[in-house]
mmCIF file as gemmi writes it, N, C-alpha and C atoms, coordinates in Angstrom:
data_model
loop_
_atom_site.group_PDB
_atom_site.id
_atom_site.type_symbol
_atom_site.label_atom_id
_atom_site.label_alt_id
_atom_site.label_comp_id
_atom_site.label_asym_id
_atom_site.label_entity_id
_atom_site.label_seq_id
_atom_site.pdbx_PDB_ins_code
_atom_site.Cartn_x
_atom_site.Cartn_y
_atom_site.Cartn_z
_atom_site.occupancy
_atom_site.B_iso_or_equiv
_atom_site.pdbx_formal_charge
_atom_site.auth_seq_id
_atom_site.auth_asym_id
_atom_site.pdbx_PDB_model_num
ATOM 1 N N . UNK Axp A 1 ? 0.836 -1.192 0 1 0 ? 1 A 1
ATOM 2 C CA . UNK Axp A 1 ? 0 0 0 1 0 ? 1 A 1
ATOM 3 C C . UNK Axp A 1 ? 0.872 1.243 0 1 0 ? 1 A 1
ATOM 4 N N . UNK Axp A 2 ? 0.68 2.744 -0.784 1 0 ? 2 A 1
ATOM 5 C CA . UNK Axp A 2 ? 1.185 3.481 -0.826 1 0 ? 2 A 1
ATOM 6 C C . UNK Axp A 2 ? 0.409 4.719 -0.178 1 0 ? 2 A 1
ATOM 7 N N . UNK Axp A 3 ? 1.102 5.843 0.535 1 0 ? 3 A 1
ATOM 8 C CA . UNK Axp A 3 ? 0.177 6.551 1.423 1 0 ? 3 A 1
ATOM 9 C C . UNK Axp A 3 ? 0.33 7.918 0.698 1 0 ? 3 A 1
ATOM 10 N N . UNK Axp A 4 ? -1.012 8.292 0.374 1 0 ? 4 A 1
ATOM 11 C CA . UNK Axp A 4 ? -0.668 9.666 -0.096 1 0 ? 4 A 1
ATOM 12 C C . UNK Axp A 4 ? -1.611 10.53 1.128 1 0 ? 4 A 1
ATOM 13 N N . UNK Axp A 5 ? -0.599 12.416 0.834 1 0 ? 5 A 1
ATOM 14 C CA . UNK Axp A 5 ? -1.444 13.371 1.789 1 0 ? 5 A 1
ATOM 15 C C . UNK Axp A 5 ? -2.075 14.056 0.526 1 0 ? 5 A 1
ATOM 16 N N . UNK Axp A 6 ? -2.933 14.227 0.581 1 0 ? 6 A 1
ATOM 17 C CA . UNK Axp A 6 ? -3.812 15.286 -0.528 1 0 ? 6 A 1
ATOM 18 C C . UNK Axp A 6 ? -4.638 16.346 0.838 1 0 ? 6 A 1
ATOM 19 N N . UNK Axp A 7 ? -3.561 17.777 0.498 1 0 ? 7 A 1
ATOM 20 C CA . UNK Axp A 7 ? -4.069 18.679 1.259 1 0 ? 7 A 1
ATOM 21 C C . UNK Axp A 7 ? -5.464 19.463 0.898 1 0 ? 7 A 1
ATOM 22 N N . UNK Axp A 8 ? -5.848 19.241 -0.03 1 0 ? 8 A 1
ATOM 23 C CA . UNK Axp A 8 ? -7.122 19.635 -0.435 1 0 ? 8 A 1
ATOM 24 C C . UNK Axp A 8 ? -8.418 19.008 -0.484 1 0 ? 8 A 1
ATOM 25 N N . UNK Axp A 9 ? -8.546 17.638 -0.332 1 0 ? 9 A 1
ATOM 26 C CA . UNK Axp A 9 ? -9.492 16.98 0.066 1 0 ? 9 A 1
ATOM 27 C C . UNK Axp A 9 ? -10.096 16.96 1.623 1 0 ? 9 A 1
ATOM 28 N N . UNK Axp A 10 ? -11.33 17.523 1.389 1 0 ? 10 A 1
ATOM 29 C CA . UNK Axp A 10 ? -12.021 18.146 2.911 1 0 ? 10 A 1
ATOM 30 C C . UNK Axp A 10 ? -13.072 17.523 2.92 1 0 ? 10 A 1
ATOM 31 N N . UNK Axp A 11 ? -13.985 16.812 1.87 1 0 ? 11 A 1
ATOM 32 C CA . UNK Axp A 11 ? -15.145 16.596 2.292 1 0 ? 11 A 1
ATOM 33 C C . UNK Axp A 11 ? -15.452 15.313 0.813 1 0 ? 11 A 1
ATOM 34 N N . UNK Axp A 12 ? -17.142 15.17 1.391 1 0 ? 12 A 1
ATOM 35 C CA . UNK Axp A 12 ? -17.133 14.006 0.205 1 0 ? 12 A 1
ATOM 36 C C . UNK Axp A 12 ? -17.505 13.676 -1.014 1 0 ? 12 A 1
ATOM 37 N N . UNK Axp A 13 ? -17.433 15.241 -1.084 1 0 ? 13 A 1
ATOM 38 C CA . UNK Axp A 13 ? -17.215 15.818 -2.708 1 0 ? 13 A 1
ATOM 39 C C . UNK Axp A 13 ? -15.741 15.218 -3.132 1 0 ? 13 A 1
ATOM 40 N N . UNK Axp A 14 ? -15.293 16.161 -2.761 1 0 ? 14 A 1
ATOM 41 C CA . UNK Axp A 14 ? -13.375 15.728 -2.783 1 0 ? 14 A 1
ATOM 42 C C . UNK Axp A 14 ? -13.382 14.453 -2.959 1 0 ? 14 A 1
ATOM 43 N N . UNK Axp A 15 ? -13.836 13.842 -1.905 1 0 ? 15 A 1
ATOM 44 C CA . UNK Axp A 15 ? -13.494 11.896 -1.614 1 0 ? 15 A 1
ATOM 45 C C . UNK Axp A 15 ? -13.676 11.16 -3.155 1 0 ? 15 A 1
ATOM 46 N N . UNK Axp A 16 ? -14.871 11.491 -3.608 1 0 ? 16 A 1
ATOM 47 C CA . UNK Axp A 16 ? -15.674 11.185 -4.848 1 0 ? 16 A 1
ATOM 48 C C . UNK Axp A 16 ? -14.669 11.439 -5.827 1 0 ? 16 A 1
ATOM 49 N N . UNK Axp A 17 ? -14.505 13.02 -5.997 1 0 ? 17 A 1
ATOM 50 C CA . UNK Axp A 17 ? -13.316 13.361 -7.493 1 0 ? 17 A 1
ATOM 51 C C . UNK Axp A 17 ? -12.235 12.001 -7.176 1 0 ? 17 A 1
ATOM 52 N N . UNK Axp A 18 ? -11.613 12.685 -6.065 1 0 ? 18 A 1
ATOM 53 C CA . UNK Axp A 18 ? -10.299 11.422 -5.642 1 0 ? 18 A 1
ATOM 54 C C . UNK Axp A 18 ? -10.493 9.783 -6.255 1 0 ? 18 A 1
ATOM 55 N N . UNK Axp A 19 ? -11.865 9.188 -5.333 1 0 ? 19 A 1
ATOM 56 C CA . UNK Axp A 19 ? -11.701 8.109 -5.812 1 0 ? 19 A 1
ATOM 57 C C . UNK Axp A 19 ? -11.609 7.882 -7.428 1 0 ? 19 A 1
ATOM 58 N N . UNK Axp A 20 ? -12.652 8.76 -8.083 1 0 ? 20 A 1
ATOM 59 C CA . UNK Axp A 20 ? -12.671 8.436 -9.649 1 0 ? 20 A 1
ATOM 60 C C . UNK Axp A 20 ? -11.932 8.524 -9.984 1 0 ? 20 A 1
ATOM 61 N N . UNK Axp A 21 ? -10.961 9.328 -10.064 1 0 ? 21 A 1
ATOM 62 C CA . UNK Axp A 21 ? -9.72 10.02 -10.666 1 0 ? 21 A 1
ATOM 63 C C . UNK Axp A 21 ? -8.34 8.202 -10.465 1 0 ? 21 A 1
ATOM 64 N N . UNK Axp A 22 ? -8.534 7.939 -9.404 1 0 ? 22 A 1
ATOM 65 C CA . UNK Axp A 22 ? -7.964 6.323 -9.295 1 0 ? 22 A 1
ATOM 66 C C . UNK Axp A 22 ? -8.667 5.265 -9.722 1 0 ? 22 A 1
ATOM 67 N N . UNK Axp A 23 ? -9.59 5.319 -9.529 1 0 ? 23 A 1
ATOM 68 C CA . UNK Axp A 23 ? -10.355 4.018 -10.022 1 0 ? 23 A 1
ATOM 69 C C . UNK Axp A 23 ? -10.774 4.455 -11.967 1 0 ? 23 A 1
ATOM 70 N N . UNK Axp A 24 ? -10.629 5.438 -12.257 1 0 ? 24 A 1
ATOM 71 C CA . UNK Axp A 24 ? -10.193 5.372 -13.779 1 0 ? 24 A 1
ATOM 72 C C . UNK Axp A 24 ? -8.62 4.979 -14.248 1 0 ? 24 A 1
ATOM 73 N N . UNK Axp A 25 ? -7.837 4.658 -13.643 1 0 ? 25 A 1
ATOM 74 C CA . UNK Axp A 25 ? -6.513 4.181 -13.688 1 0 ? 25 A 1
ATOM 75 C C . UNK Axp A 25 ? -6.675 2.618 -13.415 1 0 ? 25 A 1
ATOM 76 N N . UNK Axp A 26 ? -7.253 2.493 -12.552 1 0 ? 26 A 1
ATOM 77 C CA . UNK Axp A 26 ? -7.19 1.21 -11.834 1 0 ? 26 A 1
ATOM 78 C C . UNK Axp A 26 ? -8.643 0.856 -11.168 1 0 ? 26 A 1
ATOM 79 N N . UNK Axp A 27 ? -9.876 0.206 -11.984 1 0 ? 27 A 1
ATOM 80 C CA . UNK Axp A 27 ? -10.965 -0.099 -11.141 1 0 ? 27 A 1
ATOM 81 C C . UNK Axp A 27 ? -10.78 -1.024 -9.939 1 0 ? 27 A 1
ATOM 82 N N . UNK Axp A 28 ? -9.937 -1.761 -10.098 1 0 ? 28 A 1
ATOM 83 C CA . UNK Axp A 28 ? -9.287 -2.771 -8.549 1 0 ? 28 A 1
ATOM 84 C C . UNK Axp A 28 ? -8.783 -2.302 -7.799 1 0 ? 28 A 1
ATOM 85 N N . UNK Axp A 29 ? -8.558 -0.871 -7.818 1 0 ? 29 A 1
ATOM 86 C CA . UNK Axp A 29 ? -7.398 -0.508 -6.627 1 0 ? 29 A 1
ATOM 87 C C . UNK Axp A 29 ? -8.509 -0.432 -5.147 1 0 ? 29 A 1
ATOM 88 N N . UNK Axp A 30 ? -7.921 -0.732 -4.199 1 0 ? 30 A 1
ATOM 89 C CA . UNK Axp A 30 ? -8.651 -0.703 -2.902 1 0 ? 30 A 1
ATOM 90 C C . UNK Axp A 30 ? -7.815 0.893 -2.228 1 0 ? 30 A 1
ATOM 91 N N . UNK Axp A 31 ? -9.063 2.016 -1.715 1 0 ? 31 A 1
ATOM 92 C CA . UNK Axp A 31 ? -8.524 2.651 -1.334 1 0 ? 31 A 1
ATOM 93 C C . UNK Axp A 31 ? -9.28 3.019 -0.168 1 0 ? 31 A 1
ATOM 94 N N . UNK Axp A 32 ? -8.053 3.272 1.261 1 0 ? 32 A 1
ATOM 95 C CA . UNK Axp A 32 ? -9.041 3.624 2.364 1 0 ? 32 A 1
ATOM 96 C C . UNK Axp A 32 ? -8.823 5.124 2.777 1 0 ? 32 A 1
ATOM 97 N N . UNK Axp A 33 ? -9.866 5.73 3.126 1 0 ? 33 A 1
ATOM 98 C CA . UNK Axp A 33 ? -9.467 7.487 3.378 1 0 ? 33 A 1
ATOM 99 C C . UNK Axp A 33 ? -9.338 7.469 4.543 1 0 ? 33 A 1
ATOM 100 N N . UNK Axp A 34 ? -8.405 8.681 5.144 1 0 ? 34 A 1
ATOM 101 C CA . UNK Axp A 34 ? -8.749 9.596 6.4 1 0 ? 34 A 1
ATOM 102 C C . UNK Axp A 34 ? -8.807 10.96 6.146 1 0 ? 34 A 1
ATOM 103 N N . UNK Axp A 35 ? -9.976 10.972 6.301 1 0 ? 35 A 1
ATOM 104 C CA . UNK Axp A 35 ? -10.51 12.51 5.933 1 0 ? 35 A 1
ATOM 105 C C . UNK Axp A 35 ? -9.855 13.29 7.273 1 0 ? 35 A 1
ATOM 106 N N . UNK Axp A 36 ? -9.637 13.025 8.116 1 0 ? 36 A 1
ATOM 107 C CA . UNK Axp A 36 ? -9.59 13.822 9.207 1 0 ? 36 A 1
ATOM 108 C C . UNK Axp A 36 ? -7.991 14.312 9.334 1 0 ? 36 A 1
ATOM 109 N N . UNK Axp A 37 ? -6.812 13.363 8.757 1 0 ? 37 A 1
ATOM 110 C CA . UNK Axp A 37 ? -5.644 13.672 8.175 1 0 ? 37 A 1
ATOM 111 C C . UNK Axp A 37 ? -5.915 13.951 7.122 1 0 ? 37 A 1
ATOM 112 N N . UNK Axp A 38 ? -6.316 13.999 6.047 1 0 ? 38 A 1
ATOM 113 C CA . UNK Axp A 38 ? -6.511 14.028 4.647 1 0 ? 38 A 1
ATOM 114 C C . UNK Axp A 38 ? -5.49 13.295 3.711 1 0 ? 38 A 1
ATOM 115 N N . UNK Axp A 39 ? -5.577 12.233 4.341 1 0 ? 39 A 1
ATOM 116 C CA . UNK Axp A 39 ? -4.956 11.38 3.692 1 0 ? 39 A 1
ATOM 117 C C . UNK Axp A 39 ? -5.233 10.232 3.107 1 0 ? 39 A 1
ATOM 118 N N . UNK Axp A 40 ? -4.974 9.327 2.094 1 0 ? 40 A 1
ATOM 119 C CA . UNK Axp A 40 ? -5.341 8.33 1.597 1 0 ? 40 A 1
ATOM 120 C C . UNK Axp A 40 ? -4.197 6.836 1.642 1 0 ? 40 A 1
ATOM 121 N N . UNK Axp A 41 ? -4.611 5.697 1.748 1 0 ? 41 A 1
ATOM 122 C CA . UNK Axp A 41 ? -3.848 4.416 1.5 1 0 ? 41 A 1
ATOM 123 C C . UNK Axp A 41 ? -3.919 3.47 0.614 1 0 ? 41 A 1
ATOM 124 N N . UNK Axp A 42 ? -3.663 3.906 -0.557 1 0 ? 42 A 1
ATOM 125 C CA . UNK Axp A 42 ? -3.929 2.922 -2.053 1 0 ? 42 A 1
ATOM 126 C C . UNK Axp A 42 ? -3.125 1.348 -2.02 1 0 ? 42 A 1
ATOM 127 N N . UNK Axp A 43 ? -4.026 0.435 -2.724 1 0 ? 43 A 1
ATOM 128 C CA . UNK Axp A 43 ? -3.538 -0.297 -3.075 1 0 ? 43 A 1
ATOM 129 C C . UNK Axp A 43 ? -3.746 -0.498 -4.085 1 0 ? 43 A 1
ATOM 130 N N . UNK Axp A 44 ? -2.693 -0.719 -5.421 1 0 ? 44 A 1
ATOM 131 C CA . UNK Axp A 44 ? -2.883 -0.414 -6.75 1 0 ? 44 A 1
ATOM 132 C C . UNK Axp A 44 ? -1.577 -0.963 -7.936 1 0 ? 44 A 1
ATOM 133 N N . UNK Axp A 45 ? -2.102 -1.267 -9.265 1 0 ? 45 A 1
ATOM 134 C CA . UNK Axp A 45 ? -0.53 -1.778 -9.609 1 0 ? 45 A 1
ATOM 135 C C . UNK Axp A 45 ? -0.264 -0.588 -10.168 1 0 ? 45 A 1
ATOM 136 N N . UNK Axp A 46 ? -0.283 0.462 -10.111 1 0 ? 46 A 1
ATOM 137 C CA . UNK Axp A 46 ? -0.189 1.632 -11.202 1 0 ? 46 A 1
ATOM 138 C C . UNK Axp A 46 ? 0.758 2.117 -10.261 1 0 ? 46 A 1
ATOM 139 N N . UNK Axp A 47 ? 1.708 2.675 -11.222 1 0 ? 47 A 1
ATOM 140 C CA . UNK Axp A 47 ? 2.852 3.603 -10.744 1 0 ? 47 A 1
ATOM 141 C C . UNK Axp A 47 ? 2.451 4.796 -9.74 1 0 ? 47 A 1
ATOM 142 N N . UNK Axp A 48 ? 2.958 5.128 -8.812 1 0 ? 48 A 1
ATOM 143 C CA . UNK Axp A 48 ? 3.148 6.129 -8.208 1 0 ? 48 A 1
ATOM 144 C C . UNK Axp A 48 ? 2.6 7.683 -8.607 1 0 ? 48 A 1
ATOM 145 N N . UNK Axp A 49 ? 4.169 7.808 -9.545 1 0 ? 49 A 1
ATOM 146 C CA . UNK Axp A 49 ? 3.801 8.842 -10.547 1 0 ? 49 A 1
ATOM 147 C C . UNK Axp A 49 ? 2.442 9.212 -11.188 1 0 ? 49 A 1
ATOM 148 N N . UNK Axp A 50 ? 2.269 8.114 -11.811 1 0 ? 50 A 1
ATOM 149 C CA . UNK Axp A 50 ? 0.74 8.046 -12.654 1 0 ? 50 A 1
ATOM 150 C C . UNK Axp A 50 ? -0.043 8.522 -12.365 1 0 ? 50 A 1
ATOM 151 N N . UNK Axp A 51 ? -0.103 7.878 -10.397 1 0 ? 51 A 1
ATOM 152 C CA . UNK Axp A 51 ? -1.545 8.136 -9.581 1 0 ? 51 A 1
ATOM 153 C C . UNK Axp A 51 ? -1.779 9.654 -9.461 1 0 ? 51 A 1
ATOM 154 N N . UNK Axp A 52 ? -0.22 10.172 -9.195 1 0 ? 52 A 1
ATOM 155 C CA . UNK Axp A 52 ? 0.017 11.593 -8.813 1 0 ? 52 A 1
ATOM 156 C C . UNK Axp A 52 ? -0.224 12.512 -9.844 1 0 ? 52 A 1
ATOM 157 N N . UNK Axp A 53 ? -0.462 11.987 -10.796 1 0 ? 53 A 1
ATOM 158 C CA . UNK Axp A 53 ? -0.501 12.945 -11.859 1 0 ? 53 A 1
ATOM 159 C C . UNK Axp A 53 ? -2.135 12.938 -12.341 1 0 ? 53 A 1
ATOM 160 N N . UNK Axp A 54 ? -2.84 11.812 -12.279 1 0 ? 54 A 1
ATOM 161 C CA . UNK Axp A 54 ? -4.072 11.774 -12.664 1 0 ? 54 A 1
ATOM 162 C C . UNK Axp A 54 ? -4.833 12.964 -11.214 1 0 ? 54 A 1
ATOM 163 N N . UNK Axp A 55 ? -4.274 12.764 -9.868 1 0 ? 55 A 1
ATOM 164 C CA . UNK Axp A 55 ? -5.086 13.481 -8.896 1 0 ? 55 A 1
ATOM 165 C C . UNK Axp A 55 ? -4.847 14.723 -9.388 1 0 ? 55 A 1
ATOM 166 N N . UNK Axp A 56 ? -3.362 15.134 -9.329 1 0 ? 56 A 1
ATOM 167 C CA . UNK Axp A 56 ? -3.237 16.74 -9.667 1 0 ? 56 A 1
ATOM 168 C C . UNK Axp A 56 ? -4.024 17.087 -10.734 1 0 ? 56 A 1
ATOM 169 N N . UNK Axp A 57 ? -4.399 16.019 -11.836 1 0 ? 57 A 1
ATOM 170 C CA . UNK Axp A 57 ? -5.151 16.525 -13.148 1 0 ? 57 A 1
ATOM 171 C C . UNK Axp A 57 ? -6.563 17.069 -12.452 1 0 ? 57 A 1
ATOM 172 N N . UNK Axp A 58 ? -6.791 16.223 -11.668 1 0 ? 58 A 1
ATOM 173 C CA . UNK Axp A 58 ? -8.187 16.355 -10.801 1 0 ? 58 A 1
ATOM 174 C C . UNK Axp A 58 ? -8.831 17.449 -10.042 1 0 ? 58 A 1
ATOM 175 N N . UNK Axp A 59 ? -7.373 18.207 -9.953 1 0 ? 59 A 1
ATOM 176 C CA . UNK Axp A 59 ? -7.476 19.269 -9.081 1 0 ? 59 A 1
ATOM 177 C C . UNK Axp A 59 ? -7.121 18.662 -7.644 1 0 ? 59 A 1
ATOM 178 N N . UNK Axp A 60 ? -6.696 17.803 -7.402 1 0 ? 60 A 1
ATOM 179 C CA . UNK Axp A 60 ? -5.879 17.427 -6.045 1 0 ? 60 A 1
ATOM 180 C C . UNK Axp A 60 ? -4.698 16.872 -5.99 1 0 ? 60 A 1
ATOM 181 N N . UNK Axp A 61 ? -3.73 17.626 -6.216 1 0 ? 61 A 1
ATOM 182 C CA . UNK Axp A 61 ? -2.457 17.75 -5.929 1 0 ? 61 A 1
ATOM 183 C C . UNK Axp A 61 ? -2.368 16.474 -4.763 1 0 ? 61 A 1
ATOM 184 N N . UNK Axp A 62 ? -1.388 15.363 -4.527 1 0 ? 62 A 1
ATOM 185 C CA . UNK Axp A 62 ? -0.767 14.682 -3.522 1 0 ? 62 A 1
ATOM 186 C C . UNK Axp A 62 ? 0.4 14.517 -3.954 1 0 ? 62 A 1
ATOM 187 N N . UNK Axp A 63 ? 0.682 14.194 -2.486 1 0 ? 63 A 1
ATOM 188 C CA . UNK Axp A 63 ? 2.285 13.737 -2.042 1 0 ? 63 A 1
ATOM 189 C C . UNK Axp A 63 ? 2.412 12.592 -1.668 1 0 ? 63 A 1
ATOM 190 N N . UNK Axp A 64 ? 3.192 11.588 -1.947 1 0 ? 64 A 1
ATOM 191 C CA . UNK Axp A 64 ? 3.383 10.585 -1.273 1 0 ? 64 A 1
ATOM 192 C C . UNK Axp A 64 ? 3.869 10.109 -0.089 1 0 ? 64 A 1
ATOM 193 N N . UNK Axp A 65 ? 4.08 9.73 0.963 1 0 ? 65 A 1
ATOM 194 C CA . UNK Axp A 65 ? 4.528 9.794 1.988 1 0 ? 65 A 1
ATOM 195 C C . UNK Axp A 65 ? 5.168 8.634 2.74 1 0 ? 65 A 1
């Protein structure tokens, strides 16, 4: 599992963009949130990079951590 912080995800609007934005990369990926860190824990075969680049496309910038 890879942990990303996405400082812009606040609510479950956000949650929604987020998940689609991965699960159009990867419909299998299992992902669990903490909204309250704003953080996420993917499990996924897709590169890193990839993921990071489809969220920022999304309008949510993450970091990996």
């Amino acid at each position: 599992m890879n942990t990303f912080h996405i400082p812009d995800m606040s609510c479950g609007h956000c949650k929604t963009i987020v998940e689609k934005a991965i699960k159009g990369l990867d419909p299998e990926a299992q992902i669990n949130f903490d909204m309250e860190t704003r953080r996420i824990a993917l499990g996924s075969v897709v590169d890193t990079a990839i993921v990071q680049a489809a969220l920022a496309e999304a309008g949510y910038p993450a970091t990996p951590i």
